[in-house]
PDBQT receptor file of N, H, CA, C and O in Angstrom, charges set to zero:
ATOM      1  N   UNK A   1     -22.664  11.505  14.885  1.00  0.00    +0.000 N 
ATOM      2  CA  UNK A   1     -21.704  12.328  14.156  1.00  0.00    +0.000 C 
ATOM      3  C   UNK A   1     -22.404  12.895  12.926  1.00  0.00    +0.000 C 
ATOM      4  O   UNK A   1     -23.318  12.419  12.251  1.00  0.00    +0.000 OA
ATOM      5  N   UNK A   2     -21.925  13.709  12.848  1.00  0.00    +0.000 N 
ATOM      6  H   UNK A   2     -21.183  14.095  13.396  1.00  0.00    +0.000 HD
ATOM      7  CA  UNK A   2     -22.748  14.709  11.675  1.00  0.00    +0.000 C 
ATOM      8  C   UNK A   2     -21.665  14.440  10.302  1.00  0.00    +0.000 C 
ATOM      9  O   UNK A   2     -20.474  14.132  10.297  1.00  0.00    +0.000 OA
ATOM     10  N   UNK A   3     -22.701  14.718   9.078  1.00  0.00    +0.000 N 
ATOM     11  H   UNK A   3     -23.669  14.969   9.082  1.00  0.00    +0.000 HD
ATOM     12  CA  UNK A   3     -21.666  14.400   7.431  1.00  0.00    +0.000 C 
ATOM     13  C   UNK A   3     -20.678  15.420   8.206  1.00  0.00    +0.000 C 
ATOM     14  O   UNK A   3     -19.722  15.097   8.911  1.00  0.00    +0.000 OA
ATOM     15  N   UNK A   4     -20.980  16.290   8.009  1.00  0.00    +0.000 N 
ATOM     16  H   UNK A   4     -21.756  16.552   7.436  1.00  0.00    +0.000 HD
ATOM     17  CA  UNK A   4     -19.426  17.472   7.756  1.00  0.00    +0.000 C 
ATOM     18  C   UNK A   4     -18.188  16.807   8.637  1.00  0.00    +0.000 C 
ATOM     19  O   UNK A   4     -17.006  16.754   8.298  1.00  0.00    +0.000 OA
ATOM     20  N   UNK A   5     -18.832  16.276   9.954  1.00  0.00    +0.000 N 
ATOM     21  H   UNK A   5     -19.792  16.318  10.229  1.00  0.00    +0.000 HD
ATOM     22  CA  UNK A   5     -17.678  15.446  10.809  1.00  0.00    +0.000 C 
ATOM     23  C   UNK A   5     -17.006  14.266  10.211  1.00  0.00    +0.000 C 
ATOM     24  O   UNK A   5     -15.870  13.911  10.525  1.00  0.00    +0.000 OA
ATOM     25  N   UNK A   6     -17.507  13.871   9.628  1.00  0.00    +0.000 N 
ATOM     26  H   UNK A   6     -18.430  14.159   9.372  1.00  0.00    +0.000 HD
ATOM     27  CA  UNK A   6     -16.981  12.871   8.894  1.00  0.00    +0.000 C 
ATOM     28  C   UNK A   6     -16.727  12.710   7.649  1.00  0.00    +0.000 C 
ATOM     29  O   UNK A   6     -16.574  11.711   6.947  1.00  0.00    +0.000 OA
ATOM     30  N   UNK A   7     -16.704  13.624   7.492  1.00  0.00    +0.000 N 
ATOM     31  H   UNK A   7     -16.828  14.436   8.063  1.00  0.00    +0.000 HD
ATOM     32  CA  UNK A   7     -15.950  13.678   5.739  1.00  0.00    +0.000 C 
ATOM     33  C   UNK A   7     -14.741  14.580   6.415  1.00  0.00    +0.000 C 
ATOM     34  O   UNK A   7     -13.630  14.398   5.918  1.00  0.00    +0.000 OA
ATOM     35  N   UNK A   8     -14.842  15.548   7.512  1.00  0.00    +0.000 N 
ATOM     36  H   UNK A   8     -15.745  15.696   7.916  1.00  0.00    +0.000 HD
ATOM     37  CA  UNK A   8     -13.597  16.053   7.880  1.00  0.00    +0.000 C 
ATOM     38  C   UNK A   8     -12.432  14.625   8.212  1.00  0.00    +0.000 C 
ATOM     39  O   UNK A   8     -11.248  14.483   7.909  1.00  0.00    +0.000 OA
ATOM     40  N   UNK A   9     -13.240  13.872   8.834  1.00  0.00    +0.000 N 
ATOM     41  H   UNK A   9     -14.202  13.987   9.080  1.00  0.00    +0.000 HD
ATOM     42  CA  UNK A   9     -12.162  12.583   9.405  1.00  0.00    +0.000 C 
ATOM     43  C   UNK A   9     -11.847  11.940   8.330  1.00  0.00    +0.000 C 
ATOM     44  O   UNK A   9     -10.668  11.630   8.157  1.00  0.00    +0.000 OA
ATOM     45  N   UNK A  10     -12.789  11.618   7.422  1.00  0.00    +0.000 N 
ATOM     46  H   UNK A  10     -13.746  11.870   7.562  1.00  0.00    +0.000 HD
ATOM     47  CA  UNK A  10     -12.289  10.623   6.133  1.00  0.00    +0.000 C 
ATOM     48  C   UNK A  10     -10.948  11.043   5.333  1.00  0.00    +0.000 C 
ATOM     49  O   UNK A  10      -9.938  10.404   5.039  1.00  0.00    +0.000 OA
ATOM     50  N   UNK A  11     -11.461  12.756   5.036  1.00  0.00    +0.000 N 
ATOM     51  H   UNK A  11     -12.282  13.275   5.275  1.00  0.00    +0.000 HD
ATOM     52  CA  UNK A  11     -10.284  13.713   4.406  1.00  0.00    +0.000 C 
ATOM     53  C   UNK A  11      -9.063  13.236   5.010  1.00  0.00    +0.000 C 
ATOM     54  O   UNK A  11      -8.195  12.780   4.265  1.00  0.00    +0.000 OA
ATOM     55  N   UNK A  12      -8.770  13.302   6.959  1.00  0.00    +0.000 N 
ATOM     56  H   UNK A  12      -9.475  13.672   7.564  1.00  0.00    +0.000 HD
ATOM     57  CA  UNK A  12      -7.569  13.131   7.154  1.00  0.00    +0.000 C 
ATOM     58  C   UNK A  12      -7.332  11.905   7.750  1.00  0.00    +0.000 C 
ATOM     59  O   UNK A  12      -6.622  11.692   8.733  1.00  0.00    +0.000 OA
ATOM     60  N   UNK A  13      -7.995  11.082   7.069  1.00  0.00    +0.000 N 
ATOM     61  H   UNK A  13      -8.571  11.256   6.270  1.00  0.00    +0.000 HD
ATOM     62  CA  UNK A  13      -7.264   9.799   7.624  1.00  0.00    +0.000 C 
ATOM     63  C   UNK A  13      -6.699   9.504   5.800  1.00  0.00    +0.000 C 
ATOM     64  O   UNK A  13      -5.657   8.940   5.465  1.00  0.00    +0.000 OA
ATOM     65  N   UNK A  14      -7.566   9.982   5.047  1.00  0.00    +0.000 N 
ATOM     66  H   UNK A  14      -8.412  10.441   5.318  1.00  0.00    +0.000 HD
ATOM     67  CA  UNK A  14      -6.740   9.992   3.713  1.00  0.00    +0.000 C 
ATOM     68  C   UNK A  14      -5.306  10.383   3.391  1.00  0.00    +0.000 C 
ATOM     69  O   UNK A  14      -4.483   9.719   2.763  1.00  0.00    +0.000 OA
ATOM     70  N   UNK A  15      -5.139  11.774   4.025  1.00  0.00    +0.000 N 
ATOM     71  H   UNK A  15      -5.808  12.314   4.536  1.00  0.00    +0.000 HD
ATOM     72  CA  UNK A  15      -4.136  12.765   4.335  1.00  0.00    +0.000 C 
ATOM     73  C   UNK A  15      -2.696  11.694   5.065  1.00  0.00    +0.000 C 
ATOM     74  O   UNK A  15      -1.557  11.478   4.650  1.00  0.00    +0.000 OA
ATOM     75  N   UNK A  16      -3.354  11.284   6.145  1.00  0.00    +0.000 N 
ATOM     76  H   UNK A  16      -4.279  11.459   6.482  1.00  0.00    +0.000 HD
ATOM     77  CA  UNK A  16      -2.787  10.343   7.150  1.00  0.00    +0.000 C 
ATOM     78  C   UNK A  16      -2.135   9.346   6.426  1.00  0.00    +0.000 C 
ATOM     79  O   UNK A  16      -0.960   9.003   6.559  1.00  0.00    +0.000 OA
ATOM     80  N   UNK A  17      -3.174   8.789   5.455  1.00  0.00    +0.000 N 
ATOM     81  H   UNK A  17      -4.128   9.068   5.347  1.00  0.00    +0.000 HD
ATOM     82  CA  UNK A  17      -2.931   7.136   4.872  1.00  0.00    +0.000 C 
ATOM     83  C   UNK A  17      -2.176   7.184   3.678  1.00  0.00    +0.000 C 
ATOM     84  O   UNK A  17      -1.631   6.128   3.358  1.00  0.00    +0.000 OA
ATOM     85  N   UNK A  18      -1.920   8.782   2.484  1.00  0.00    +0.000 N 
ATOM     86  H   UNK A  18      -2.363   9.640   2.744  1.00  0.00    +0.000 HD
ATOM     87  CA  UNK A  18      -0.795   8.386   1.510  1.00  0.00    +0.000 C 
ATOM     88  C   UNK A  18       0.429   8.390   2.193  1.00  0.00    +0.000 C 
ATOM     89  O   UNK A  18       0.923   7.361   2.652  1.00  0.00    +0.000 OA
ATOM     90  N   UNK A  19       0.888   9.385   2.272  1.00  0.00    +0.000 N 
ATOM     91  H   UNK A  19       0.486  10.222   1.899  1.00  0.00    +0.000 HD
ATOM     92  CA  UNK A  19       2.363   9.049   2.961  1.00  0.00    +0.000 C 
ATOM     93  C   UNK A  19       2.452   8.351   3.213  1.00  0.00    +0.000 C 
ATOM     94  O   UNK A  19       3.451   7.856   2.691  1.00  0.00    +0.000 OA
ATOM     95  N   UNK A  20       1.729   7.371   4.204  1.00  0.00    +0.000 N 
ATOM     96  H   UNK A  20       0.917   7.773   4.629  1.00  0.00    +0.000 HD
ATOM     97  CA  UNK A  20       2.077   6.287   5.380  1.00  0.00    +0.000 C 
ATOM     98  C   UNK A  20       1.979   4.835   4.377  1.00  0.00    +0.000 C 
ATOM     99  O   UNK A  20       2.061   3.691   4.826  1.00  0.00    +0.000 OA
ATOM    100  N   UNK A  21       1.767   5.232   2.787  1.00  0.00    +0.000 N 
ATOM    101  H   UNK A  21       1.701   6.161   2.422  1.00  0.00    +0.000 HD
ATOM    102  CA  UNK A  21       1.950   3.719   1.839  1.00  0.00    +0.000 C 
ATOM    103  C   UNK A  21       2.941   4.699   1.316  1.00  0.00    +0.000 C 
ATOM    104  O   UNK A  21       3.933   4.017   1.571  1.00  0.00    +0.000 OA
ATOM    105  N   UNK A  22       3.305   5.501   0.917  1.00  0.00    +0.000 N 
ATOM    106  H   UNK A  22       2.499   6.055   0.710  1.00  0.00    +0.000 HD
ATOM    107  CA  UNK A  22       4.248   6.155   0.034  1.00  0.00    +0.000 C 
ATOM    108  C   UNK A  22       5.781   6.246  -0.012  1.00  0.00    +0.000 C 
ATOM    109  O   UNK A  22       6.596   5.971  -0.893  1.00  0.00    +0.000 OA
ATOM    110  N   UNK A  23       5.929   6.864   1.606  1.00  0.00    +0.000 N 
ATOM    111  H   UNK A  23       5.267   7.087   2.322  1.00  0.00    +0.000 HD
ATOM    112  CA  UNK A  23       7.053   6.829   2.330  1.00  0.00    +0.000 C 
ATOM    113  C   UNK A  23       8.060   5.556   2.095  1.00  0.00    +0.000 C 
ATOM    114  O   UNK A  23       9.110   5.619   1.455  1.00  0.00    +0.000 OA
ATOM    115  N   UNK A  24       7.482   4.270   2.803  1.00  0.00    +0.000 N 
ATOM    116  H   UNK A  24       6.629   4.219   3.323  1.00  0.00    +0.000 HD
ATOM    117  CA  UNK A  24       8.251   3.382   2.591  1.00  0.00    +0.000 C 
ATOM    118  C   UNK A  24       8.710   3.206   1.442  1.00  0.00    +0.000 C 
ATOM    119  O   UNK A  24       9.928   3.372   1.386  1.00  0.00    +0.000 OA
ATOM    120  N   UNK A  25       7.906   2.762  -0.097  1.00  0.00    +0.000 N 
ATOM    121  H   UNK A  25       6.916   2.627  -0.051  1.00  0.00    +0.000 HD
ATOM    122  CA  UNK A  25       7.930   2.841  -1.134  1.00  0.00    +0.000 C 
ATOM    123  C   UNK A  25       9.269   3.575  -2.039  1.00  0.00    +0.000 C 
ATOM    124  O   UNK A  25      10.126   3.031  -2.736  1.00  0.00    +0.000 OA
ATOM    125  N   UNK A  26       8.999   5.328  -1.636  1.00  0.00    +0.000 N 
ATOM    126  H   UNK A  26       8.303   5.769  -1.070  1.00  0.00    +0.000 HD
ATOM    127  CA  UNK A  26       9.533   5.939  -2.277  1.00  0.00    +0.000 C 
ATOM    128  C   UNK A  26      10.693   7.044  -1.408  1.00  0.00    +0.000 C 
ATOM    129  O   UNK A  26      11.530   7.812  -1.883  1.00  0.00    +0.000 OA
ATOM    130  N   UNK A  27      10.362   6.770  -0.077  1.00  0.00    +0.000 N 
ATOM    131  H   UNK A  27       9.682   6.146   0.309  1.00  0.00    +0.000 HD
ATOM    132  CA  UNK A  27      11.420   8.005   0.613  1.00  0.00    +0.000 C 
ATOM    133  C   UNK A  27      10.438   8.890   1.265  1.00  0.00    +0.000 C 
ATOM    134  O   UNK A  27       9.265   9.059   0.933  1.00  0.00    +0.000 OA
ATOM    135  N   UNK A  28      11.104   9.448   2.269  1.00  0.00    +0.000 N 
ATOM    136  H   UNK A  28      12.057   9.311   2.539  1.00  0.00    +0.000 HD
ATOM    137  CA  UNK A  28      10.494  11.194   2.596  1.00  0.00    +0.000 C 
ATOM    138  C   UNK A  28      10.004  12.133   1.665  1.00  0.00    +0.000 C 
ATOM    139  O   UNK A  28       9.107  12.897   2.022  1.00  0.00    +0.000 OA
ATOM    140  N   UNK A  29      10.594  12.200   0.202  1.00  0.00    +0.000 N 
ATOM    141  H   UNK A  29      11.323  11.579  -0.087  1.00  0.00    +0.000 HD
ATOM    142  CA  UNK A  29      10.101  13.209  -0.895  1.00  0.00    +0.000 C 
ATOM    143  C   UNK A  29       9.303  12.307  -1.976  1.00  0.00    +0.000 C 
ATOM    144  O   UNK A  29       9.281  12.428  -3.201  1.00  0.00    +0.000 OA
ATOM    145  N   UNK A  30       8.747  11.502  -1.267  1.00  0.00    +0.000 N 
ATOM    146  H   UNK A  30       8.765  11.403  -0.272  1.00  0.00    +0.000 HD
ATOM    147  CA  UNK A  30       7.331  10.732  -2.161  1.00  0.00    +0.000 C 
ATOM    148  C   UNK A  30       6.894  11.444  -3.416  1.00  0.00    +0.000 C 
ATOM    149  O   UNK A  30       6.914  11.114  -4.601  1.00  0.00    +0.000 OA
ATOM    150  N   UNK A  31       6.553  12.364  -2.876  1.00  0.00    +0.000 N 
ATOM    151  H   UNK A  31       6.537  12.632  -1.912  1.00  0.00    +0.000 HD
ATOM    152  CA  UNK A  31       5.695  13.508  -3.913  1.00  0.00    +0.000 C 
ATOM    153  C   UNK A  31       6.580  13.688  -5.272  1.00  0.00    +0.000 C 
ATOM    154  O   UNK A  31       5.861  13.895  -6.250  1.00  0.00    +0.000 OA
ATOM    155  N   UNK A  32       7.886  13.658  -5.539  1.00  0.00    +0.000 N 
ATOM    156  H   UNK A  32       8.471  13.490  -4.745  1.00  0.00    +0.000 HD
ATOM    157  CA  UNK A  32       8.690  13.443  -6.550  1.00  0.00    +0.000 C 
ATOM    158  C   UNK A  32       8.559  12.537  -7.460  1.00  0.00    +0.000 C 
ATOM    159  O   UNK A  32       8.655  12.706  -8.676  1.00  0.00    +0.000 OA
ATOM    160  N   UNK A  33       8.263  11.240  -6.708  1.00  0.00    +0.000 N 
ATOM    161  H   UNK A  33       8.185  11.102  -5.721  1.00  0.00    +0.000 HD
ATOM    162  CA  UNK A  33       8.072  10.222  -7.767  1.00  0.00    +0.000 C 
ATOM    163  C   UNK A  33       6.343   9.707  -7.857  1.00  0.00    +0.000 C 
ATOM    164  O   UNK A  33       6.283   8.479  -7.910  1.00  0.00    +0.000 OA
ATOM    165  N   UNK A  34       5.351  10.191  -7.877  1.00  0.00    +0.000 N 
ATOM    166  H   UNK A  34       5.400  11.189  -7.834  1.00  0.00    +0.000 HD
ATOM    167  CA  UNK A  34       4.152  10.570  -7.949  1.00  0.00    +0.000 C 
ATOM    168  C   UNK A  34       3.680  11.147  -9.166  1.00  0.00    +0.000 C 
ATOM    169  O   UNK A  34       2.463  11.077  -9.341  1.00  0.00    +0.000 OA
ATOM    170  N   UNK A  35       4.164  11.537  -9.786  1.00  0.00    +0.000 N 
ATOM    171  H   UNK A  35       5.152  11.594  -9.644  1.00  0.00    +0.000 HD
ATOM    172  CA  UNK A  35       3.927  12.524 -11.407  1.00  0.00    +0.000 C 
ATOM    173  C   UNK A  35       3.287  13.563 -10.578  1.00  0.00    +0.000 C 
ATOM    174  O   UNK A  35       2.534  14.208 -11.308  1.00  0.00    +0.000 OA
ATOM    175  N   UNK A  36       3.275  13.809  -9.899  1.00  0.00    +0.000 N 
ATOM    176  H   UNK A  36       3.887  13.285  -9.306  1.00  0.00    +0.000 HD
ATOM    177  CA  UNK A  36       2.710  15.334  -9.191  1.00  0.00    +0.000 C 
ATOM    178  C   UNK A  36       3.161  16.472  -9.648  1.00  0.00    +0.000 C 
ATOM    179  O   UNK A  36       4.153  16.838  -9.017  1.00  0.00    +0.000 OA
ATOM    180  N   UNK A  37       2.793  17.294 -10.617  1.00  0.00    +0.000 N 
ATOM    181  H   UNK A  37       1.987  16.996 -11.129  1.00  0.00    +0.000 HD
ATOM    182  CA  UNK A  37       2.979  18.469 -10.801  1.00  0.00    +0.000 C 
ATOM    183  C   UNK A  37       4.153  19.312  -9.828  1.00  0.00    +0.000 C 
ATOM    184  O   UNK A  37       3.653  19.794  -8.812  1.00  0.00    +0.000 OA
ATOM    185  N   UNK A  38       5.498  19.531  -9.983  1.00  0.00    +0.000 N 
ATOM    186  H   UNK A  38       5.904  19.139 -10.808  1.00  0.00    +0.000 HD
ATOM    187  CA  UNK A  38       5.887  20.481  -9.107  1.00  0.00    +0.000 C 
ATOM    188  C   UNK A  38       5.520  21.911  -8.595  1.00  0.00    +0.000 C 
ATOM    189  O   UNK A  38       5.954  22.378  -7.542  1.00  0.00    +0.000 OA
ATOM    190  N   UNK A  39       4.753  22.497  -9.373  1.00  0.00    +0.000 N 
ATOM    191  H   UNK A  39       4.400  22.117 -10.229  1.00  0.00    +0.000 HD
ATOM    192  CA  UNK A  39       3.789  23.335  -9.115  1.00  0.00    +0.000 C 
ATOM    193  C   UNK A  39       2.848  23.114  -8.009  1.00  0.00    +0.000 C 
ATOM    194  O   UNK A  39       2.613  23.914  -7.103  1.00  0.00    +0.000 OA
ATOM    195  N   UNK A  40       2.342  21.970  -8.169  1.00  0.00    +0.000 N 
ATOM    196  H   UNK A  40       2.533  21.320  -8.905  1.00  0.00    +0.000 HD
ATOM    197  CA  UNK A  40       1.373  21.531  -7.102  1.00  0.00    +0.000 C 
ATOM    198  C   UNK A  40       1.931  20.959  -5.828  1.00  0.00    +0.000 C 
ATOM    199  O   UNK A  40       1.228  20.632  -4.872  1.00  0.00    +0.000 OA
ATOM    200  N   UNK A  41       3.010  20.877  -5.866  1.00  0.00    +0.000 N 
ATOM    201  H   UNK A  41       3.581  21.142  -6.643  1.00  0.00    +0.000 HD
ATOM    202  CA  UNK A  41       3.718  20.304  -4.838  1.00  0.00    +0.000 C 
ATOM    203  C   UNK A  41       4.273  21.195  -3.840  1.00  0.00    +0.000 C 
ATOM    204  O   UNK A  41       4.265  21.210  -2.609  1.00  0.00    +0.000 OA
ATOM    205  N   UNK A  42       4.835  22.051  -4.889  1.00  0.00    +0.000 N 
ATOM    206  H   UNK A  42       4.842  22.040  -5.889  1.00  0.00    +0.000 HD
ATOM    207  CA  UNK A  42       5.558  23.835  -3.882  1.00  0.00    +0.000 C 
ATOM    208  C   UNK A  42       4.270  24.740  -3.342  1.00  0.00    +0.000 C 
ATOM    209  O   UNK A  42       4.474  25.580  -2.465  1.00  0.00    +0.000 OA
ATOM    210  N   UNK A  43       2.799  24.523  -3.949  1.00  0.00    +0.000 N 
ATOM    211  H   UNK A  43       2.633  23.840  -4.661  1.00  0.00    +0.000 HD
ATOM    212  CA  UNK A  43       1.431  24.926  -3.519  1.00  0.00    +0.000 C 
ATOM    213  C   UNK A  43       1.118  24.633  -2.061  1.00  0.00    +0.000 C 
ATOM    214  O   UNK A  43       0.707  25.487  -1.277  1.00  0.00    +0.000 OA
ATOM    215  N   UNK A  44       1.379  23.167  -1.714  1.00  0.00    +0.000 N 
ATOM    216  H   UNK A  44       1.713  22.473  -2.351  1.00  0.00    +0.000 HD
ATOM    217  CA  UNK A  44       1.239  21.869  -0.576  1.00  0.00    +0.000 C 
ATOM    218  C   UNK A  44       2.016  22.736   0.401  1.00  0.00    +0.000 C 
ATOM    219  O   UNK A  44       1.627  23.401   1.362  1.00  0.00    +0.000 OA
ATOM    220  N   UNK A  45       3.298  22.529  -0.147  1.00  0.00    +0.000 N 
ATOM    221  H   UNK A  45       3.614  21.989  -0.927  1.00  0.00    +0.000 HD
ATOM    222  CA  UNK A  45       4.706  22.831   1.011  1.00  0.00    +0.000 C 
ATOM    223  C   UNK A  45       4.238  24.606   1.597  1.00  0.00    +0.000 C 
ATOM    224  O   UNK A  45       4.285  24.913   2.788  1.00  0.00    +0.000 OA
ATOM    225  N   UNK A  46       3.770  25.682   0.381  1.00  0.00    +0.000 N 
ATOM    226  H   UNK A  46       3.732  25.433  -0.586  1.00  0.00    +0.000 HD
ATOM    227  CA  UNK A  46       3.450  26.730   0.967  1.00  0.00    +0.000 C 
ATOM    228  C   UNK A  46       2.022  27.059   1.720  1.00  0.00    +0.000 C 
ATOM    229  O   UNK A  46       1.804  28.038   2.434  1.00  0.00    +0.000 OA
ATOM    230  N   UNK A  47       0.955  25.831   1.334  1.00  0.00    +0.000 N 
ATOM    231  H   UNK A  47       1.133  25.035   0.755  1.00  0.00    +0.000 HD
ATOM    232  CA  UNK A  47      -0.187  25.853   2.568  1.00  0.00    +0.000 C 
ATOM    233  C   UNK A  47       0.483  25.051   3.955  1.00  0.00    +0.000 C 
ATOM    234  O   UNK A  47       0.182  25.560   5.034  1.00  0.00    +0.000 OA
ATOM    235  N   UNK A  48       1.247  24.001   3.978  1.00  0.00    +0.000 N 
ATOM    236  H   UNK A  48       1.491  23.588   3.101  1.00  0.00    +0.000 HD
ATOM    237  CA  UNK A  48       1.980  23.343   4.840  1.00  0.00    +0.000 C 
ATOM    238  C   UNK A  48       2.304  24.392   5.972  1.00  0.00    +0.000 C 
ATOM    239  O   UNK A  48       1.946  24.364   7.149  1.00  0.00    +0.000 OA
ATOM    240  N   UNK A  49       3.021  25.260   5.359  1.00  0.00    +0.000 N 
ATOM    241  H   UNK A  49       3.312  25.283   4.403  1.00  0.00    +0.000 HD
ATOM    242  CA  UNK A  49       3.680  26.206   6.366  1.00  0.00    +0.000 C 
ATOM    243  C   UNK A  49       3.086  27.333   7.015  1.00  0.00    +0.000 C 
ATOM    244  O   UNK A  49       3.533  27.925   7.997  1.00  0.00    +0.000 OA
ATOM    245  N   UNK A  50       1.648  27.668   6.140  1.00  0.00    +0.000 N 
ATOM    246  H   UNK A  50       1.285  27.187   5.342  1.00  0.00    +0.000 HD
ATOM    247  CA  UNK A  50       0.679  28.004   6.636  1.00  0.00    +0.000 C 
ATOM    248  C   UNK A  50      -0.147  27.461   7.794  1.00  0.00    +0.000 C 
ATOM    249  O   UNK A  50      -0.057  27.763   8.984  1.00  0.00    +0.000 OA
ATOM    250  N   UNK A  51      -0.811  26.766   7.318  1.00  0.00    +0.000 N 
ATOM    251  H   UNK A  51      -0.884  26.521   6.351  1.00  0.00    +0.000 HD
ATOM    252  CA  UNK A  51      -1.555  25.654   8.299  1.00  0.00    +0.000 C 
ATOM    253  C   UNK A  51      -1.125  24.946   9.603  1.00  0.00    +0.000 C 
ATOM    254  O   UNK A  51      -1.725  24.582  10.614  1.00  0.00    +0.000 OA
ATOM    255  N   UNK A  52       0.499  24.884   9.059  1.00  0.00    +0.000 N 
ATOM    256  H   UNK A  52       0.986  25.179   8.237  1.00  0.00    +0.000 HD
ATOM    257  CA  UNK A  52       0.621  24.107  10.062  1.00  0.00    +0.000 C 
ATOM    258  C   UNK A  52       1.133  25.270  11.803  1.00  0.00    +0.000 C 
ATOM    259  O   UNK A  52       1.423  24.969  12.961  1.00  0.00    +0.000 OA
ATOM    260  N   UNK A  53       1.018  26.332  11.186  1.00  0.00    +0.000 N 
ATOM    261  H   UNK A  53       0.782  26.576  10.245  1.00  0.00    +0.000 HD
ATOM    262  CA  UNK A  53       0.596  27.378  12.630  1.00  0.00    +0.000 C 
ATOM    263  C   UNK A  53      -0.410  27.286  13.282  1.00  0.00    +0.000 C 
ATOM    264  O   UNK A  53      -0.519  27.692  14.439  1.00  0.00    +0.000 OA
ATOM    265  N   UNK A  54      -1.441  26.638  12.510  1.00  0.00    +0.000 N 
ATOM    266  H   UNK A  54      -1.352  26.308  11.570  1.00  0.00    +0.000 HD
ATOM    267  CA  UNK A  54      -2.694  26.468  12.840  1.00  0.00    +0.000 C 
ATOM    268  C   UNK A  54      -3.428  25.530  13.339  1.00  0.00    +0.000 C 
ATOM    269  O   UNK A  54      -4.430  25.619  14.049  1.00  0.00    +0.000 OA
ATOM    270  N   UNK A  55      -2.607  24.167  12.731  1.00  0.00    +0.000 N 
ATOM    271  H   UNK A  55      -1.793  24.094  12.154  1.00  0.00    +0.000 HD
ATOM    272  CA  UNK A  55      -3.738  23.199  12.598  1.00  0.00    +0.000 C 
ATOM    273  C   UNK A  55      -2.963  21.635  12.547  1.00  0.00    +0.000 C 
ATOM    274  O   UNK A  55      -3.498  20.528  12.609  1.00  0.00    +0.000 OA
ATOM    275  N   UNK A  56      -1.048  22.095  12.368  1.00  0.00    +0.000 N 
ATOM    276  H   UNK A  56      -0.613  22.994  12.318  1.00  0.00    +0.000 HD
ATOM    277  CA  UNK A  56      -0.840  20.742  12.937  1.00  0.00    +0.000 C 
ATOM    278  C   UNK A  56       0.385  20.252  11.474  1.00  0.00    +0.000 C 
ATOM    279  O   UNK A  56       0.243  20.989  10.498  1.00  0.00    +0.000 OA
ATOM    280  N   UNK A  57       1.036  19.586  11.375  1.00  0.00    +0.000 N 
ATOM    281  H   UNK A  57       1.151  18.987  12.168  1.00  0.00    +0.000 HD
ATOM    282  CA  UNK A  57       1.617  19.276   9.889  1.00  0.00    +0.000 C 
ATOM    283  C   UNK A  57       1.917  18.408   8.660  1.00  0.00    +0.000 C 
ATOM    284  O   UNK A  57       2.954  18.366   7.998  1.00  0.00    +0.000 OA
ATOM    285  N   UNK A  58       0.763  17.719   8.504  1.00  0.00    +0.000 N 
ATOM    286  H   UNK A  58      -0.079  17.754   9.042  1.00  0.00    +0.000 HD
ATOM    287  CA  UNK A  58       0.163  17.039   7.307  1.00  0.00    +0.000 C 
ATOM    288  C   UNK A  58       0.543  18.011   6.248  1.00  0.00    +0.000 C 
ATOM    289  O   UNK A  58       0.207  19.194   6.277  1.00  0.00    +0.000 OA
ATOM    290  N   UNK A  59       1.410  17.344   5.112  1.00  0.00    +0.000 N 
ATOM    291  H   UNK A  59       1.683  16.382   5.089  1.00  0.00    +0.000 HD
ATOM    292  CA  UNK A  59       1.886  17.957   4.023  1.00  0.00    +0.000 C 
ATOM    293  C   UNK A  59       0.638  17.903   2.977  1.00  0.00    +0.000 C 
ATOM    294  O   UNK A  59       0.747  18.574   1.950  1.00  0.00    +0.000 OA
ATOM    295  N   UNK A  60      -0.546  17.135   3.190  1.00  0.00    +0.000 N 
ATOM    296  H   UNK A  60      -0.634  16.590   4.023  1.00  0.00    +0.000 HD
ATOM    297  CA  UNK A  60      -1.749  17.459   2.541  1.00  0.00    +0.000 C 
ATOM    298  C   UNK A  60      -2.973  17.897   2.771  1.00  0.00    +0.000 C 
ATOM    299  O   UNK A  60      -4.016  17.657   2.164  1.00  0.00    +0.000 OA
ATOM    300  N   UNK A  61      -2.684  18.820   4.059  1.00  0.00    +0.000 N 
ATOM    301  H   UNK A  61      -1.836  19.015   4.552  1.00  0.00    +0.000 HD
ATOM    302  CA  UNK A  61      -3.736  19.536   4.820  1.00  0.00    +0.000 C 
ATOM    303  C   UNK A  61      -4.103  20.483   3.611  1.00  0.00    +0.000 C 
ATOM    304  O   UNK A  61      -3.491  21.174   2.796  1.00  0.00    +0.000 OA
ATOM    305  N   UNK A  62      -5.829  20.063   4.003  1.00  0.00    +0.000 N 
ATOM    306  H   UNK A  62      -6.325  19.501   4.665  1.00  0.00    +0.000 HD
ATOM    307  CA  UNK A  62      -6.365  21.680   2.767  1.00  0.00    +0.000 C 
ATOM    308  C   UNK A  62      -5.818  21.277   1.428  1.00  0.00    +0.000 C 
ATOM    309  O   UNK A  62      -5.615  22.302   0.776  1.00  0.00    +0.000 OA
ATOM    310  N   UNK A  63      -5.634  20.657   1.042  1.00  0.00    +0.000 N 
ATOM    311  H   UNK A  63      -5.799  19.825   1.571  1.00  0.00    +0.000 HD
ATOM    312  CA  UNK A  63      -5.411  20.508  -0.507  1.00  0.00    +0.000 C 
ATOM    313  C   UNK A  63      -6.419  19.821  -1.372  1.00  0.00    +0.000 C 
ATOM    314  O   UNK A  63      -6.056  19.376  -2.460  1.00  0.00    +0.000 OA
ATOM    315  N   UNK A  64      -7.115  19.754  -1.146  1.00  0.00    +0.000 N 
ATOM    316  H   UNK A  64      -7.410  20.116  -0.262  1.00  0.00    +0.000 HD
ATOM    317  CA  UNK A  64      -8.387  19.104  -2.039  1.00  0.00    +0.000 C 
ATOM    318  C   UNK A  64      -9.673  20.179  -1.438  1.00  0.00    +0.000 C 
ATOM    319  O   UNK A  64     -10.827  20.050  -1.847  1.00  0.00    +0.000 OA
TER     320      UNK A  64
């Protein structure tokens, strides 16, 4: 496997792995109680709806 392959996988098993501690924690709208910028959050939701024509629907696809 080549770096670029695997920093692509690391990225989304990252992607994969907040929600999946968050969710339980805090609900479906995690990102609320996060101190996350709402700015940065409505950024997410409008690449979300992008991407996810493309590429599938991880609410933190492409964000880093």
């Amino acid at each position: 496997m080549d770096v670029t392959q695997a920093l692509k996988d690391a990225e989304n098993a990252l992607r994969d792995f907040i929600p999946y501690i968050l969710i339980p924690k805090y609900g479906k709208e995690w990102y609320d109680h996060c101190g996350i910028n709402s700015e940065r959050v409505k950024k997410w939701f409008e690449r979300k709806a992008e991407d996810s024509k493309r590429i599938g629907v991880r609410i933190l696809f492409g964000i880093w």
